[in-house]
C-alpha positions as CSV (number, residue, x, y, z in Angstrom):
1,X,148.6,138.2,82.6
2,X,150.9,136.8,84.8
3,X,152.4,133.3,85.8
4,X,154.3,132.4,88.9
5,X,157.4,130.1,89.0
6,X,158.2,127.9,91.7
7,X,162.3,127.6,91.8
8,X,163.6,125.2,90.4
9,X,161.6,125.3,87.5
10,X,163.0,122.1,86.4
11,X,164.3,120.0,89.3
12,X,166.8,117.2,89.7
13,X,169.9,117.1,87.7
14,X,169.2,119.4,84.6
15,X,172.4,121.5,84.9
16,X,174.0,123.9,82.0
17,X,170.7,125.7,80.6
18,X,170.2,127.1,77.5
19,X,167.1,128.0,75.8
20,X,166.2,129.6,72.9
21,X,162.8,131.3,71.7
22,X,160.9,130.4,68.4
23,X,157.6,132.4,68.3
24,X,155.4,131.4,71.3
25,X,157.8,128.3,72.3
26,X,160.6,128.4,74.5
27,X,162.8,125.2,74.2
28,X,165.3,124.3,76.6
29,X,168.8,121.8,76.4
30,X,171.3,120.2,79.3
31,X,174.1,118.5,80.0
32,X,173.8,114.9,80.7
33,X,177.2,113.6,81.0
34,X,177.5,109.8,80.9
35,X,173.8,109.2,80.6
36,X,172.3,108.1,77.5
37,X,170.3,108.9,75.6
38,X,171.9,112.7,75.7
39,X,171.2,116.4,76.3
40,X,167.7,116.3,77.1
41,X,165.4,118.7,75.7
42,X,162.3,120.7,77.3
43,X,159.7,123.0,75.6
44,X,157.8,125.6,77.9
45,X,155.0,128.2,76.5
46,X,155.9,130.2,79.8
47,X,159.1,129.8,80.7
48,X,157.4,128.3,83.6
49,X,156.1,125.0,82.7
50,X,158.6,122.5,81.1
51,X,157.9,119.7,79.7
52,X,160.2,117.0,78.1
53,X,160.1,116.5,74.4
54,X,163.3,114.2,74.0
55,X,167.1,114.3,73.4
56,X,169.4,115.1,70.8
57,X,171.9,112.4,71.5
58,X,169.3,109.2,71.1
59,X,170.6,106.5,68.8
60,X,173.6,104.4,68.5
61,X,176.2,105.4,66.2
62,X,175.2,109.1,66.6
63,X,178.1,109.5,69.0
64,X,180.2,107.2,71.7
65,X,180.2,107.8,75.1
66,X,181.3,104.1,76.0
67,X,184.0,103.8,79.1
68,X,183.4,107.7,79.8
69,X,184.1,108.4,83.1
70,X,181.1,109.3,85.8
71,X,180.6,113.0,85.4
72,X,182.3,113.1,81.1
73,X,180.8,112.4,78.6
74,X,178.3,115.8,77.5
75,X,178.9,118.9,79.1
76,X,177.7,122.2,78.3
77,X,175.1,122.3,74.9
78,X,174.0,125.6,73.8
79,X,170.9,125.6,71.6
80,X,170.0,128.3,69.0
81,X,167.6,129.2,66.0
82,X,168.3,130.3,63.2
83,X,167.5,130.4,59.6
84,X,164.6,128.0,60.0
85,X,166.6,125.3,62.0
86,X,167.6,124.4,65.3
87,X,171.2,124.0,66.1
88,X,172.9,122.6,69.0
89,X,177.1,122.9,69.8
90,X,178.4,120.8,73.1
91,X,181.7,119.0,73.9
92,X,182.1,115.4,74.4
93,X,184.1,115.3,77.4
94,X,186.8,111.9,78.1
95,X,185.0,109.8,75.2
96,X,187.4,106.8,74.8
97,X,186.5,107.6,70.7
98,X,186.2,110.8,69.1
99,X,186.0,113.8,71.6
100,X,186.1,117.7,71.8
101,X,183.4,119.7,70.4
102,X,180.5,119.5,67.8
103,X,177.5,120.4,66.2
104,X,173.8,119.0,65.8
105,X,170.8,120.0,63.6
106,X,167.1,119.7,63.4
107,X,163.9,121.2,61.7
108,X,161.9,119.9,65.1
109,X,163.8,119.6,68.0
110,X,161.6,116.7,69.2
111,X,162.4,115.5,65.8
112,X,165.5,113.3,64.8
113,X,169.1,115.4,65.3
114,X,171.4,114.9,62.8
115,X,174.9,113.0,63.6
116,X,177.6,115.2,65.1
117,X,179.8,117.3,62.4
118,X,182.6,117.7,64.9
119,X,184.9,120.7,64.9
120,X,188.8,119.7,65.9
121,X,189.3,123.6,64.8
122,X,187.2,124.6,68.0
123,X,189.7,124.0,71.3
124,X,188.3,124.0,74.8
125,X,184.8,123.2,76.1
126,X,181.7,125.4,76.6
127,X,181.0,126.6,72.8
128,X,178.4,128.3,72.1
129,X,176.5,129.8,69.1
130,X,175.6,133.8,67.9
131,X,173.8,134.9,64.8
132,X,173.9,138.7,64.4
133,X,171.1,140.5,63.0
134,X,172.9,140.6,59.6
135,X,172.7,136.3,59.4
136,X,176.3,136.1,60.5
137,X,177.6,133.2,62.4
138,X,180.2,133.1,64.7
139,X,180.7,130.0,67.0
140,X,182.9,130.7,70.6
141,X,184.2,128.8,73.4
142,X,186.6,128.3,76.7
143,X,190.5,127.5,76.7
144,X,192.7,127.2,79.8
145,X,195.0,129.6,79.6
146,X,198.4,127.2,80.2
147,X,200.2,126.8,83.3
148,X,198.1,129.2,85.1
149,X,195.6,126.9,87.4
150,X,191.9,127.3,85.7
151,X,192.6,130.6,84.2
152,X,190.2,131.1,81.2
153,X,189.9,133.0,78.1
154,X,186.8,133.0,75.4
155,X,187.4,133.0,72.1
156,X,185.5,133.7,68.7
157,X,185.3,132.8,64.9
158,X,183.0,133.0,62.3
159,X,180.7,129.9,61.5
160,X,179.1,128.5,59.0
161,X,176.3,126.1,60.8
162,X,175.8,124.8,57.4
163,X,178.9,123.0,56.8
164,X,180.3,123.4,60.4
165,X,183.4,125.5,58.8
166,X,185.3,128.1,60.8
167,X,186.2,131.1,59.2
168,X,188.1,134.2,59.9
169,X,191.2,135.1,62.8
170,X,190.9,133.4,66.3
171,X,189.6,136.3,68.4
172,X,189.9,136.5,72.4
173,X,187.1,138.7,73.9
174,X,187.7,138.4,77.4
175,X,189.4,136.2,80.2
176,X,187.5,137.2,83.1
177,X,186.0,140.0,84.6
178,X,187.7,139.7,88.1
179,X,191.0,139.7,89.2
180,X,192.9,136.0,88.5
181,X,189.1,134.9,87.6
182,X,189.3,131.1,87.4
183,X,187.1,129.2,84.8
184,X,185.5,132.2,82.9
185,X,183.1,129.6,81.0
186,X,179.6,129.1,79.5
187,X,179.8,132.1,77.2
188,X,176.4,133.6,75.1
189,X,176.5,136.8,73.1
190,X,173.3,138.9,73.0
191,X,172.5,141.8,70.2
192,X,170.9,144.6,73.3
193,X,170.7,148.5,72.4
194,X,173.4,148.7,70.3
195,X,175.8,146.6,72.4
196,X,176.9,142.9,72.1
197,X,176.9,141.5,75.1
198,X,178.7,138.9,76.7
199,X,177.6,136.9,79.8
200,X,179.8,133.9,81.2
201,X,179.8,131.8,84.7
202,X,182.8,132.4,86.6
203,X,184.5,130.9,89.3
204,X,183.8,127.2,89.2
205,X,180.2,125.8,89.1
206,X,180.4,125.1,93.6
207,X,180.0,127.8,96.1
208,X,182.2,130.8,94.0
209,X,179.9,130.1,91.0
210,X,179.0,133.6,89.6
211,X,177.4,135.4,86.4
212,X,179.4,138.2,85.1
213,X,179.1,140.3,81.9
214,X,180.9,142.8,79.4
215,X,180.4,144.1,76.7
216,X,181.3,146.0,73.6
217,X,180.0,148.0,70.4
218,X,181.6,145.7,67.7
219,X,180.9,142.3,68.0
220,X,184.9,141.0,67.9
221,X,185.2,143.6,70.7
222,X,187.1,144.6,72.6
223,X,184.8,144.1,75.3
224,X,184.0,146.6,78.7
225,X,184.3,144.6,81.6
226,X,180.9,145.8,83.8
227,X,182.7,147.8,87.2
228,X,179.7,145.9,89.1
229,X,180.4,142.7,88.3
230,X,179.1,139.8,89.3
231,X,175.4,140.4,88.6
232,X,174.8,137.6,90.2
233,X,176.1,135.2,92.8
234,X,175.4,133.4,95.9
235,X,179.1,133.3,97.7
236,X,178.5,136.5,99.8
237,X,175.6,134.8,101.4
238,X,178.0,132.5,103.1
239,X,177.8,128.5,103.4
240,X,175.0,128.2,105.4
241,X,172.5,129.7,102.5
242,X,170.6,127.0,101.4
243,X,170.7,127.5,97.4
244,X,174.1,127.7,96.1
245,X,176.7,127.7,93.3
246,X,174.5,130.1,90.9
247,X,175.3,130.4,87.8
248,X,175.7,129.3,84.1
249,X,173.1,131.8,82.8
250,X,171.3,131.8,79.2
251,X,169.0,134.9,78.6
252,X,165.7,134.8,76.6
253,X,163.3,137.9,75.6
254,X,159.5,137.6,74.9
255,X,157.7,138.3,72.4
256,X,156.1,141.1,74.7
257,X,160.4,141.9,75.2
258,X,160.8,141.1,78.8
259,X,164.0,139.2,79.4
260,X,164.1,136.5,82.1
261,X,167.4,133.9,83.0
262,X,167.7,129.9,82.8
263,X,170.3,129.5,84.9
264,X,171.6,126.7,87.6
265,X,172.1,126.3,91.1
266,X,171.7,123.4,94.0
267,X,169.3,123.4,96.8
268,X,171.4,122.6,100.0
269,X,169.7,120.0,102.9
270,X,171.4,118.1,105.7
271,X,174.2,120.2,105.7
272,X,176.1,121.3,103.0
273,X,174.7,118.3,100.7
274,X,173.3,118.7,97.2
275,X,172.0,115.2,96.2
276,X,170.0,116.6,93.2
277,X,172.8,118.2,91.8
278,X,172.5,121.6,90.3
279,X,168.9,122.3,89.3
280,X,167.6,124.9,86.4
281,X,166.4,128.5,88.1
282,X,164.7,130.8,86.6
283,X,165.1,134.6,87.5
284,X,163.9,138.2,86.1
285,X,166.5,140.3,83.8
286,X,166.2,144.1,83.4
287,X,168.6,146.5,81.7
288,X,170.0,149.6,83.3
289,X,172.4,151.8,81.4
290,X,173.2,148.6,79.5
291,X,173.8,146.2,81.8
292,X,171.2,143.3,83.1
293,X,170.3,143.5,86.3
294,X,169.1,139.8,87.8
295,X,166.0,139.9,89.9
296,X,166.1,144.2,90.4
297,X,165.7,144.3,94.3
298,X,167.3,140.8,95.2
299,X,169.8,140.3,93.6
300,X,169.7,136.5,94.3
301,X,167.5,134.2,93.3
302,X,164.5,133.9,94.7
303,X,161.8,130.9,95.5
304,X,159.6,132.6,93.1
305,X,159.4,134.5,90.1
306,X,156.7,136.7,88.2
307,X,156.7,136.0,84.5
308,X,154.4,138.4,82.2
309,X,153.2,135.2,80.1
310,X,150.0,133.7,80.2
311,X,150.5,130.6,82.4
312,X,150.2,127.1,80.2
313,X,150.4,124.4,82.0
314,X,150.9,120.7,80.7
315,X,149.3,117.7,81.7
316,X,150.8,116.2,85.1
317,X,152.7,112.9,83.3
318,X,151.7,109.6,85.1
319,X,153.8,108.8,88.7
320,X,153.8,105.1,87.6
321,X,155.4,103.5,84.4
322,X,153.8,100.1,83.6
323,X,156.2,99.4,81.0
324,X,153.3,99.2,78.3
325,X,155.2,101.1,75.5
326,X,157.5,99.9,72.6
327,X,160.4,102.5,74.2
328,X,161.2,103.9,77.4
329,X,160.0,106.9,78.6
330,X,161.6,110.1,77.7
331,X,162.2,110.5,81.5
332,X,164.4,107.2,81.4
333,X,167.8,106.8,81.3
334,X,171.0,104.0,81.0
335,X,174.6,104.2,81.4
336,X,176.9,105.3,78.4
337,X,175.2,103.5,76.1
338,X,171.4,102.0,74.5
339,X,171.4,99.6,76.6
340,X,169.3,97.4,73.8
341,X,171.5,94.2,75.5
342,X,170.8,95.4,79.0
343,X,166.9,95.5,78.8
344,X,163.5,94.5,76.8
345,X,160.3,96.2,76.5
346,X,158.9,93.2,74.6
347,X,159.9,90.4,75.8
348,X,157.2,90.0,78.5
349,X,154.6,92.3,78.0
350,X,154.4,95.0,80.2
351,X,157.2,94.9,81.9
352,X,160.3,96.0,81.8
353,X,163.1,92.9,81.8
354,X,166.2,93.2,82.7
355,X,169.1,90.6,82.2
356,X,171.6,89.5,84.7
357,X,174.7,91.1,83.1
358,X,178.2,90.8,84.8
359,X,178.1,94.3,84.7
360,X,177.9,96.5,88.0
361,X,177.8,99.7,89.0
362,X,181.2,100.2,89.9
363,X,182.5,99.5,86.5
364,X,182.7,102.5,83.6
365,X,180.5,100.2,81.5
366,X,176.4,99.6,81.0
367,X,175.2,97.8,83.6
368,X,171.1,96.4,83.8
369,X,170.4,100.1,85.5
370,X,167.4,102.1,83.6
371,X,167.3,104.9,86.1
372,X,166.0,108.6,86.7
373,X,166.7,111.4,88.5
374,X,165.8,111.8,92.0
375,X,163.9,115.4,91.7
376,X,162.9,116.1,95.3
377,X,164.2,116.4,98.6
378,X,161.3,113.8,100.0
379,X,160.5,111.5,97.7
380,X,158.6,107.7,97.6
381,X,159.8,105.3,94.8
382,X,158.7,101.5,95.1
383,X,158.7,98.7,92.0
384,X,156.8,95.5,91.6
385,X,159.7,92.5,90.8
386,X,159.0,88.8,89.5
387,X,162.8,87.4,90.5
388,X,163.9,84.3,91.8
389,X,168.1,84.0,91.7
390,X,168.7,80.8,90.5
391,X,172.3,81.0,91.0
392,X,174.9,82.8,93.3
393,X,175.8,86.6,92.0
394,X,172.7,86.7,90.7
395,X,170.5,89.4,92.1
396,X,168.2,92.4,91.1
397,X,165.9,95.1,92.3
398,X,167.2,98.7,93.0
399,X,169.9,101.5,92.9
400,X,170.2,105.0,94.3
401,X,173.2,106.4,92.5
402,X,175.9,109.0,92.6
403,X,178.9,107.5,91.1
404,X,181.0,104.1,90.7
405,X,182.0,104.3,94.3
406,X,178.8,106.2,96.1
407,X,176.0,104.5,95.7
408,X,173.1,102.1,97.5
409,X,171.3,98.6,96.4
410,X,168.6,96.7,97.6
411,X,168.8,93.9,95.4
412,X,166.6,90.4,95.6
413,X,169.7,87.6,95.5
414,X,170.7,83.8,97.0
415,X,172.3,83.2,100.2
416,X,174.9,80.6,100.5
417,X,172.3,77.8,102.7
418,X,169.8,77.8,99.3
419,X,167.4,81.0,100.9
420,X,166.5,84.4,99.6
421,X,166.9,87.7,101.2
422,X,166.8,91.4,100.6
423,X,169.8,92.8,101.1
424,X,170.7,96.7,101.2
425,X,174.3,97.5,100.7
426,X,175.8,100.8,100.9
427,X,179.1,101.5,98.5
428,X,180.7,104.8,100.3
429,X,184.3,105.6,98.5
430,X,184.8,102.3,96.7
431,X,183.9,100.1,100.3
432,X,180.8,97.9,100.2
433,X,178.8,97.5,103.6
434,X,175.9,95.5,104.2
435,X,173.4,98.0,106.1
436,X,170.5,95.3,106.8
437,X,168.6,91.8,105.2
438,X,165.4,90.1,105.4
439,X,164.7,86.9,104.2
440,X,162.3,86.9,101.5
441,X,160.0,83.9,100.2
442,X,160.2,83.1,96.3
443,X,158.1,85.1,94.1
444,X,156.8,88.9,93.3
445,X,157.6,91.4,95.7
446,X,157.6,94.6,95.9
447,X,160.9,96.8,96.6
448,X,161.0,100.4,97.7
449,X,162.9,103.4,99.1
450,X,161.3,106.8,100.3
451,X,163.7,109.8,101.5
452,X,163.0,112.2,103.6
453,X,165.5,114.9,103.9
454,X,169.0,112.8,104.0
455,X,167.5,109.7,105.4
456,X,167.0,106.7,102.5
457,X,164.8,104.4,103.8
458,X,164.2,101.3,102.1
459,X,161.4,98.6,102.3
460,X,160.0,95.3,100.7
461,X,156.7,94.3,100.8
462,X,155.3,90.2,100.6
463,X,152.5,88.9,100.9
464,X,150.6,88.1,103.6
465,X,153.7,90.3,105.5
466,X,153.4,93.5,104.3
467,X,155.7,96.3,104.2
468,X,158.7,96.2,106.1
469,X,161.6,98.4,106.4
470,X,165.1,96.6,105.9
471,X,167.5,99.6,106.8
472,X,167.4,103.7,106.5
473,X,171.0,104.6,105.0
474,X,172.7,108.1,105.6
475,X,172.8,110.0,102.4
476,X,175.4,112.5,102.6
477,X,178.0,110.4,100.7
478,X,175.1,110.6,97.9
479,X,176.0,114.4,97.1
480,X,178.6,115.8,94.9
481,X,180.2,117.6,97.8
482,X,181.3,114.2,99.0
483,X,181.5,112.2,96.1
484,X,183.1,115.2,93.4
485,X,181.6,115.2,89.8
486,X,178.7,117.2,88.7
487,X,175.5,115.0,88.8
488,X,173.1,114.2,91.0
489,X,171.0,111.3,91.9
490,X,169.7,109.1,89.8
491,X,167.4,105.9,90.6
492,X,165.5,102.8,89.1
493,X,165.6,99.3,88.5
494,X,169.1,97.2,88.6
495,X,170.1,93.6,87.9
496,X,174.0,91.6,87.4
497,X,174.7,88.4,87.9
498,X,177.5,85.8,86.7
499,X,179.7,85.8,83.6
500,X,177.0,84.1,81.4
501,X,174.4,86.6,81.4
502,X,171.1,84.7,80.9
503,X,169.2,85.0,83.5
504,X,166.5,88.0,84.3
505,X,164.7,89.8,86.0
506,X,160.8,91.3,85.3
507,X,159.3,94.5,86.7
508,X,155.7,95.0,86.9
509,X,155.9,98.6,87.1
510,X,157.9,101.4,88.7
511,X,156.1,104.3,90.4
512,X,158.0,107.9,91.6
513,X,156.4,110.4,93.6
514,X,157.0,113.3,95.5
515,X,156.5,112.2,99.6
516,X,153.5,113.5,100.5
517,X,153.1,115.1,104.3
């Protein structure tokens, strides 16, 4: 039997893959960066269907990702079985508080992780975890070389996952397979046929993105750089190839011992625009003479992708959150931090309220912004808001966000003769423009925003008026092309107001949908 995959396998921003195989399950981890809660985790029977089962960065006091910069905070996890446990090593990129590398633990990994054991012995960024087939441990990772401009080298030691100790010399197996290879990152070993082999993205994670390999037949090396390296890139298809910056591969064999690739890369529209960010792909792996070989025939990645599984599906989660739960969905996120001051699930009952913080999104704080990821090209998002600003500066409704200084709000807020309006305001490089306003009546209303392609539209609707559009904004400056970093877009309900902070804002409901026709 045989299931299809539908690239991405797991849309929006879920960058940095790495999965692991327990039995039957597949489990997958991310990078999250400045989002809380942290390093989201999926679980797939078929490598085909994903589904989210909760993050191993969720509670305050686990670690601090307060004042990190858009696009720090948690780069890079690799995830890992062994003796009867999952373990998970990432860095903590720009934390204000205790930074650099470290190590999580859990029997379930939809369970509770344990609190980081950090490792200041472990330089660089991009660790990850190999146990040979002897029970060894060895933990390794990415230094710059110095003064030489993103050069790269990977390093190894032995590691003890149950105390977090290094042990042993400080062992460099490779700094690239090409010639002056910049950022030779993301390494994973692999026991195959005798060899240990050594995957790593090269080249930066934009257009040059690449997966090369070597390998060698003692696991400290030294290690045989493959003559046909890259196995897999995208720059030779030039800039006008619509998937791009492949890369950052994790391999995985089956039970049945097929290997496939989680890997990433960013679906270009509107131009050389990637407003989802870079996107988990899957592709097929075979060996030959020793080396993988990524999709045999392609050698690219493709829209789809045969998988020799049984297909298992889960069920299709619910388009519209009513805010009836004691927590946010796993599919929610905040800035940096909880957010337990931002927002309350309990407060009104069924609905999700949001206080009028002096927060924005500008500022490297946590705002009133639960968001999620924009996962398709076209999409229709729309909330139902009980809001009436009782003061100037106060305002709320939503956000389509990039960064601090690329983003848009249509936000519910006072003008200065004692009326209301909807007002949509566009934040392009740090310079706030008002794109268009409607005067609104008090009381519940219903705010919206659709895309299609690069064109954000967004709408309120008010009884006995209906829906109107207020203004379509250009998204370009929504991309990481234009805005730098390594997110894409996320979206949701938003609220700030004055320095006192008491006021709020109620939503109904929030619903997110693919557009349909």
């Amino acid at each position: 039997m045989t299931v299809t995959a539908n690239n991405p396998v797991l849309p929006g921003c879920f960058p940095d893959p790495s999965v692991c195989r327990v039995g039957q399950d597949y489990y997958l981890a991310s990078s999250s960066f400045a989002y809380f809660p942290g390093i989201p985790l999926h679980h797939s029977r078929d490598l085909v269907h994903w589904r989210p089962i909760g993050h191993a960065v969720d509670r305050a006091g686990q670690l601090d990702l307060g004042g990190v910069r858009a696009s720090g905070g948690l780069y890079a996890p690799t995830l890992r079985h062994a003796a009867g446990r999952f373990h998970l090593v990432c860095t903590l990129v720009d934390g204000l508080g205790t930074s650099g590398n470290f190590l999580l633990s859990a029997d379930d990994p939809a369970g509770k992780w344990s609190d980081p054991v950090w490792l200041p012995e472990a330089p660089g960024f991009d660790p990850s975890l190999f146990f040979d087939d002897d029970g060894s441990g060895y933990l390794l990772g990415t230094r710059e070389i110095p003064g030489t401009g993103g050069r790269t080298e990977i390093w190894m030691r032995g590691f003890d996952v149950a105390t977090g100790a290094l042990a042993g010399p400080d062992r460099v197996l490779f700094r690239g397979a090409l010639l002056d290879a910049r950022w030779a990152e993301g390494p994973h070993l692999y026991r195959h046929d005798g060899w240990y082999v050594l995957l790593l993205a090269e080249g930066g994670t934009e257009y040059e993105h690449a997966v090369t390999v070597a390998r060698s037949r003692q696991v400290d090396g030294p290690y045989e750089n493959h003559p046909g390296n890259p196995v897999l890139t995208h720059r030779h298809l030039g800039l006008g190839y619509p998937l791009s910056g492949a890369g950052h591969a994790d391999l995985v064999q089956t039970p049945g011992g097929d290997w496939y690739a989680l890997l990433l890369a960013s679906r270009m529209y509107g131009g050389r625009h990637a407003n989802l960010g870079r996107e988990t792909h899957l592709a097929r792996v075979e060996w030959e003479q020793g080396w993988p070989v990524f999709n045999p025939g392609e050698g690219r990645l493709t829209e789809q992708a045969e998988v020799a599984l049984p297909a298992h599906p889960w069920p299709a989660p619910d388009p519209v959150d009513h805010f009836d739960a004691e927590v946010l969905d796993d599919g929610w996120n905040t800035l940096r931090a909880p957010g337990t001051g931002a927002y309350s699930l309990a407060e009104r009952p069924g609905h999700l309220r949001l206080r009028l913080l002096p927060r924005t999104l500008s500022e490297q704080s946590t705002p009133a912004f639960v968001c999620r990821r924009q996962q398709h090209i076209d999409f229709a998002a729309e909330t139902a808001l009980d809001f009436t600003p009782g003061a100037p500066g106060e305002a709320a409704g939503l956000a389509v966000l990039q960064s601090p200084g690329h983003h848009v709000t249509v936000l519910v807020t006072a003008t200065g003769d004692g009326g209301t309006v909807v007002r949509v305001t566009e934040r392009n490089a740090g310079t706030e423009t008002v794109r268009g306003e409607l005067p609104v009546r008090s009381g519940p209303l219903r705010l919206g925003v659709r895309a299609k392609g690069q064109d954000y539209t967004f709408s309120c609707t008010q009884s006995p008026d209906g829906a109107r559009d207020i203004a379509t904004v250009d998204g370009r400056f929504l991309s990481s092309q234009v805005a730098g970093g390594f997110t894409g877009v996320y979206l949701g309900p938003y609220a700030t107001g004055p320095a006192d902070g008491t006021g709020h804002a109620d939503y109904d409901w929030f619903r997110y949908a693919p557009a349909s026709g």
